[in-house]
Each structure stands twice: as structure tokens, then as C-alpha cells.
C-alpha positions in Angstrom: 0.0 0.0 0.0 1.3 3.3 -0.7 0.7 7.5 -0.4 -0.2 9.3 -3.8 0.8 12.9 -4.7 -0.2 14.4 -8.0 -0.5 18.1 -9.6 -1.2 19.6 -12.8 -0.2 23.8 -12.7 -0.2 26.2 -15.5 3.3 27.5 -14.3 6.0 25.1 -12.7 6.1 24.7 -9.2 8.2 22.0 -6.8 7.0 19.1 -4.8 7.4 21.4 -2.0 5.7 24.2 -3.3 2.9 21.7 -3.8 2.7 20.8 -0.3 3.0 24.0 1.4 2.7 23.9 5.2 1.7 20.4 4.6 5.5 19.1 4.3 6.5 18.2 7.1 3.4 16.0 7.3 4.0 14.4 3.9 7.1 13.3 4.6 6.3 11.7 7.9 3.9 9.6 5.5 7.5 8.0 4.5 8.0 6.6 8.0 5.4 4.0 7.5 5.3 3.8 3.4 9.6 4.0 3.3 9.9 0.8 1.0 10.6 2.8 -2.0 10.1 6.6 -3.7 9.5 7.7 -7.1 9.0 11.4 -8.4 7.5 11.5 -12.7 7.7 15.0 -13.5 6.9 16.5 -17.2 7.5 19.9 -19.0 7.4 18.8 -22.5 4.1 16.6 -23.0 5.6 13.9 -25.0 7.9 13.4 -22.1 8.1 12.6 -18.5 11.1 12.1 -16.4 11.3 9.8 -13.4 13.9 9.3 -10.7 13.3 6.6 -8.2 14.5 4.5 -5.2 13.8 1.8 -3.0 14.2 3.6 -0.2 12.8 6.2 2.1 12.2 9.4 0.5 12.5 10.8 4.0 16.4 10.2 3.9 17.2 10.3 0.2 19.1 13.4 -0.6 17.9 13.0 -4.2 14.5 13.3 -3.1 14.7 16.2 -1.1 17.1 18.4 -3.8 13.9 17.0 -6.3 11.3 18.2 -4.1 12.5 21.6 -3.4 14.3 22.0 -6.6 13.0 20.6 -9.8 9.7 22.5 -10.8 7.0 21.2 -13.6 4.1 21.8 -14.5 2.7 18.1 -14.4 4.2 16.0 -11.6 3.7 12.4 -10.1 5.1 11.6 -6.1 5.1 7.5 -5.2 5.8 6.6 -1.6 5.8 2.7 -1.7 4.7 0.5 1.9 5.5 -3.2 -0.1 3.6 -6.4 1.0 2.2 -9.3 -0.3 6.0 -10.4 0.3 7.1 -8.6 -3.0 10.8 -7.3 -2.4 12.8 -3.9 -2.4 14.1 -3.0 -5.5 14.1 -0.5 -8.1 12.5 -2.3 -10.2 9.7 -2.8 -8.0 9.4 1.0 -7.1 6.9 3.3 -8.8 6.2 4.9 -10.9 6.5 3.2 -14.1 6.7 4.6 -17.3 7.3 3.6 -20.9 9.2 7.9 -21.1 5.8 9.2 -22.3 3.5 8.7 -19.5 4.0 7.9 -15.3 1.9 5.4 -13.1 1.6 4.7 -9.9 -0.2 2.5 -7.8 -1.6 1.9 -4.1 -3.1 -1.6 -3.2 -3.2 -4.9 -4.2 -4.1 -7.8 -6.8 -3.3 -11.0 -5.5 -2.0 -13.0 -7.1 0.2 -10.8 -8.9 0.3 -13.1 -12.3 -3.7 -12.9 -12.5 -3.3 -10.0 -14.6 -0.6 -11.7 -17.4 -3.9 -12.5 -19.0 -4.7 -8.6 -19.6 -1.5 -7.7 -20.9 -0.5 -8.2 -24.6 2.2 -10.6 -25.8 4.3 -7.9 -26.9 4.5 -5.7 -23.9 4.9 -8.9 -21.6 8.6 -9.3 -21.8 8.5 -5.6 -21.0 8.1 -6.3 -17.3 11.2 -5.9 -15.6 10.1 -6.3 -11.5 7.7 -8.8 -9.6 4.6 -6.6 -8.7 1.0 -6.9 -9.6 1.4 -2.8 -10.2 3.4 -3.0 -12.6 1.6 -5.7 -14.4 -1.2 -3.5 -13.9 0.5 -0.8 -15.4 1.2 -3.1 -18.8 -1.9 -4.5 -18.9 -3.8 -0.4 -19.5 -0.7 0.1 -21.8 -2.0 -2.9 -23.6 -5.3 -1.2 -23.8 -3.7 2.3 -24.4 -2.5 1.3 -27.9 -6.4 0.8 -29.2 -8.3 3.0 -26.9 -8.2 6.0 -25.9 -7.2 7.5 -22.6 -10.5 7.8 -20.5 -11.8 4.7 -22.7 -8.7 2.2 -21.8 -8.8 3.4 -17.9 -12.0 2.5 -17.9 -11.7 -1.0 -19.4 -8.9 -1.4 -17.6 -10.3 -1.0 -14.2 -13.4 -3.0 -15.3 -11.1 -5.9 -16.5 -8.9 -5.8 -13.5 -11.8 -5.5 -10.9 -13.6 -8.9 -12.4 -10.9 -11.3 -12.1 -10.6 -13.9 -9.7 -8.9 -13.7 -6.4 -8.4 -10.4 -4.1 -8.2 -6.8 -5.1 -7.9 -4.5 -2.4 -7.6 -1.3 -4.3 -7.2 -0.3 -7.6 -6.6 3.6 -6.7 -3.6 4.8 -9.2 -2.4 7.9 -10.3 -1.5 7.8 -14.7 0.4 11.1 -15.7 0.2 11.2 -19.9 0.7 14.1 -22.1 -2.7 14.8 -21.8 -3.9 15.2 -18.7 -3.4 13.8 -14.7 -5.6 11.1 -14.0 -6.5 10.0 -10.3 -8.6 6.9 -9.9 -10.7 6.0 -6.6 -11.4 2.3 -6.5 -11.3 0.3 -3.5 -12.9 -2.7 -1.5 -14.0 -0.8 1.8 -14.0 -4.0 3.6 -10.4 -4.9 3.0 -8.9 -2.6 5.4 -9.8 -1.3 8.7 -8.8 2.3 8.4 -11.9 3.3 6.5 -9.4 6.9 5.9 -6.8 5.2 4.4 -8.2 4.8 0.5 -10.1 8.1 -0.3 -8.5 10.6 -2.5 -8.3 14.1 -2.2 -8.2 17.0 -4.5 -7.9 20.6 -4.2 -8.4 23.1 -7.2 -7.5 27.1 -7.7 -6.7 29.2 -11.1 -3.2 28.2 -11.0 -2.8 24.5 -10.2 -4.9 21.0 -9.0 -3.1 18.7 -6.8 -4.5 15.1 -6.3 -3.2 13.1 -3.0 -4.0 10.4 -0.6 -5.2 10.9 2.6 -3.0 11.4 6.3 -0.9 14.4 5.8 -3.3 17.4 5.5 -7.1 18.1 7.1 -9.5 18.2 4.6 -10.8 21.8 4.2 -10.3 23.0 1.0 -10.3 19.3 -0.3 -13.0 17.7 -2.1 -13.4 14.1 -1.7 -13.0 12.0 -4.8 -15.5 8.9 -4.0 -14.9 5.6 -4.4 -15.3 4.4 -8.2 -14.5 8.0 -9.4 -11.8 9.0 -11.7 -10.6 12.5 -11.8 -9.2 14.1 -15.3 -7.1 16.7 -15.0 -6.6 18.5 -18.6 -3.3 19.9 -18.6 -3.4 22.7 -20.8 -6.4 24.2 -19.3 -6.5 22.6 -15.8 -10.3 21.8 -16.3 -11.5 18.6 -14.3 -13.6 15.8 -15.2 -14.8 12.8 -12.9 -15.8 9.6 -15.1 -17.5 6.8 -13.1 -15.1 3.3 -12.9 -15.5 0.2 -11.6 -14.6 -0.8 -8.1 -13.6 -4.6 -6.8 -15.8 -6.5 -5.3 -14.5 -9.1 -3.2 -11.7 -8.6 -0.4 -8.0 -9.5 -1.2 -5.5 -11.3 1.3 -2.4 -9.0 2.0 -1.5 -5.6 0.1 1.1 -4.6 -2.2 
């Protein structure tokens, strides 16, 4: 299970900028969900940077000269909690990206390999780590080469939701050159910290930032409700939320 950070601003701004007098907060989120960090940040729409680690982002110097010193105008935070027994490593540490769009994750599909099914031959050997996010993240690109954006989330979510076994969450963050995209999908009975799932999201002239819950209060947040997607356009900052489908049965463990 992890913490999700996302913005969209019509001039850049840094992680920390983002956060405000929320920082300190943030990174105590790291404490608990210190098994790995990623930061996807984009200036150019047909490309998005990320530098990641499977570590703490609490004690990473790269992180902390990222967060105070690389501005964008479309960014993507990760702060990874790893279960379901799958390992530390960089390849197992989000986001993931193909160097046109970012995605991270925060929950579970167990098993993992229930979702080689969804994902097409040729991305397969693509996979590089042991996660069911990242399989997660090949099986929408799968769907991303037919369909478009709002279309493959959708049938992603929908495929990923049906299949047999546990799903905790599906809640993700997708950064393309298009727009940010924050889904809400969860099983509320699969964890006992009925705070833990929702997404927030806050909206002024100038920038939207998307996040998980448990490092800011919630006035001047809107709640994004579970089997909601937000669309965040990113040349005019409008926002959309497209119904999406939601798991039904409880999973064993989280990622």
C-alpha cells in the first residue's frame, strides 16, 4: 500500500511548493510507506522524467534536492509500503513509465500473475520487476494502444476489478501528455482504516493537486468517491470525474 501525490499547474512549481505547510506531514507519511520513492515529472508533453528508489524518501538526498528543486508543471510523487511479500528494489518502485507517461499505484491484486492475462504478448517481456502494479500498469498500456485514454482506464479498471482472487484497491495515479488522472477504487472492507483509500483533491486558477489521505485536514479538499476518476486536462486545468469500476471481493495482504 502506498501515499499518492499528483498536480497539474499552468506555471512550474516543486513538490514542496505543492505541499506547502503540509511538508513536514507528507514526509512523515515515509515513516510507515519508506519501502521505496519515485517522483515523474513532465515539461514537455511527449515526455516525463522519473527518478526513483527503494528507499525512504524521507532520507534520500535526491528526493529532497527533487522536491525543493525541480519544478513542472505536471508531476507524479510515489511513496511505496511493499507487501504481499514482494521485495525492495528499483524495479519494484513506482512509478513506471514507458518515457511518455507515469503510473503509480496503491493496493493490491493477488495474485500478482492474474493479470498476465490482460496484458498483450508484446508488452509482456517488457516487465522488468515482480509486482502486480506493474503488471497492472502493462496490462492499461495494452489497452492504451487501441483505446483511448478515458476509454482504456475504464476498461482497464473494469477488466482488473472482475478477475478472480483479491483486489484490495485499484486507486492509481496515470500522468500522460494529456492530462493527470486519479482513480478511486477500492474494496472498503479490505482494510480497517476506512481513511486510508479516499482521494483528495484541491483546485484554484493556477494548479490542481490530487493526493491520498494522512498528511493534510480536509478543508479545501474535495473528496474524490470511491469508483471516481478524476481528469485533469493539462493545458487548461479543467477537471472531469468519469464513473469506474470498483472490486468487489476482499484481497489477502496488500502490495
Amino acid at each position: 500500500m502506498c501515499r499518492l501525490l499528483g498536480s497539474v499547474s499552468r506555471a512550474p512549481v516543486t513538490v514542496d511548493e505543492v505541499l506547502g505547510d503540509g511538508r513536514a506531514a507528507f514526509l512523515e507519511l515515509a515513516c510507515k510507506h519508506g519501502d521505496g520513492w519515485g517522483h515523474a515529472f513532465s515539461e514537455h508533453p511527449d515526455h516525463v522524467e522519473v527518478h526513483k528508489a527503494p528507499d525512504s524518501a524521507r532520507e534520500n538526498p535526491l528526493f529532497t534536492s527533487l522536491a525543493s528543486g525541480r519544478a513542472a508543471r505536471a508531476a507524479l510523487t510515489h511513496l511505496r509500503w511493499a507487501t504481499l511479500g514482494l521485495g525492495l528494489s528499483l524495479e519494484n518502485t513506482h512509478p513506471f513509465t514507458d518515457g511518455r507517461i507515469a503510473f503509480g499505484h496503491n493496493g493490491s491484486i493477488d495474485p500478482p500473475e492474474a493479470l498476465d492475462q490482460l496484458i498483450s504478448p508484446h508488452l509482456a517481456g517488457q516487465r522488468h520487476g515482480t509486482t502486480d502494479s506493474e503488471r497492472y500498469f502493462l496490462a492499461l498500456l495494452s489497452r492504451l494502444a487501441e483505446q483511448d485514454e478515458v476509454e482504456a482506464l475504464v476498461s482497464t479498471l473494469a477488466d482488473v476489478a472482475s478477475l478472480p482472487g483479491g483486489a484490495k484497491s485499484l486507486n492509481c495515479m496515470l500522468l500522460t501528455p494529456k492530462a493527470l488522472y486519479a482513480v478511486c477504487s477500492y474494496d472498503p472492507a479490505s482494510y480497517d482504516e476506512p481513511d486510508y483509500y479516499p482521494l483528495l483533491y484541491r483546485a484554484d486558477a493556477d494548479t490542481v493537486v490530487v493526493a491520498s489521505t494522512g498528511w493534510t485536514d480536509s478543508a479545501g479538499w474535495t473528496t474524490l468517491g470511491n469508483g471516481q476518476m478524476l481528469v485533469v486536462d493539462r493545458e487548461t486545468l479543467v477537471t472531469t470525474v468519469v464513473a469506474v469500476a470498483t472490486p468487489v471481493t476482499a484481497g489477502a495482504g496488500a502490495r
